[in-house]
Every structure is written in C-alpha cells, then in structure tokens.
N, C-alpha and C positions, 0 to 999 in steps of 0.2 A: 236442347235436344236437337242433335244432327237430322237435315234432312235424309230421310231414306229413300226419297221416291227416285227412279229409276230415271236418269240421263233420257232414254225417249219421252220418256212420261213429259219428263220439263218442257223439253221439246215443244210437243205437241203443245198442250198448256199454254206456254211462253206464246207459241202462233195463234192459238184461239184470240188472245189477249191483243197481240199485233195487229190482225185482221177487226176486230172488233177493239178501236179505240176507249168509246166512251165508259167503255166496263169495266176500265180501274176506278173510275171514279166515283163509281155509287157501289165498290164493295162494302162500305161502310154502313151504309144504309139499305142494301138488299142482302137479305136472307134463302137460303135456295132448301130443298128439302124432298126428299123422294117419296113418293106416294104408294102406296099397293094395296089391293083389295086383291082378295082371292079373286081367281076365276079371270082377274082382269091384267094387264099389262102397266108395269111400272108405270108411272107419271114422275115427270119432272119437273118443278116448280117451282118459282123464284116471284118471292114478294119482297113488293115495293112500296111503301105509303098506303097498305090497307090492303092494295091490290094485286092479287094473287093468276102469273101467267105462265103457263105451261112454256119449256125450254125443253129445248135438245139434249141427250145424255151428254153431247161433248161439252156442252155450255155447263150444265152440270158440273160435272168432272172437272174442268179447270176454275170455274167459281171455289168450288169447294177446297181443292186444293191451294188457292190463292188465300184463301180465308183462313187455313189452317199454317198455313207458311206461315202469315204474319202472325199469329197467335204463338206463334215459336220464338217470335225474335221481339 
C-alpha cells in the first residue's frame, strides 16, 4: 500500500528523526500511544522496557508514522 502522507508531513517527520538521532534505533522496541481522559488534555506516551514517558505530540506524530511506514514495506 502506497504511502499517502502528505510531502510536508515527510518533511517534518524526516527532521524530527534528523534532529534527534538515537530514535531510529529503538523504533523497534518502543511503543508510543495517546492517552485521554475526559475533562483532561491528551497525553502522549512512549514505552520503553516497562517504562512509560510522556513525549511531545510532534515526537508522537513522527514515531507513529515511522512505525506505520515500515509496517508497509
């Protein structure tokens, strides 16, 4: 299945990844996942070896999307 995501979309994504090196390396082994309770403001969060740390939407956003790319090819 062809990637659909939008040319900025990549963009951005692709510089997350640039700017933060060590985080191609442990897609394999973290898991990211968004959070919501009523009343309350999304969380986002990426576990590691048990251990579960709140992450930025953009960090977010480009995990996920790096996760689902390769799940395509």
């Amino acid at each position: 299945m062809a990637d659909r995501t939008p040319q900025y979309l990549k963009l951005t994504y692709e510089k997350w990844f640039d700017d933060h090196p060590g985080a191609r390396a442990d897609l394999e082994t973290t898991t990211v996942r968004q959070q919501t309770r009523p009343g309350a403001p999304k969380l986002f969060v990426k576990s590691t070896g048990g251990v579960e740390v709140q992450i930025t939407e953009a960090e977010f956003d480009a995990r996920y999307w790096a996760r689902e790319r390769a799940a395509r090819t």
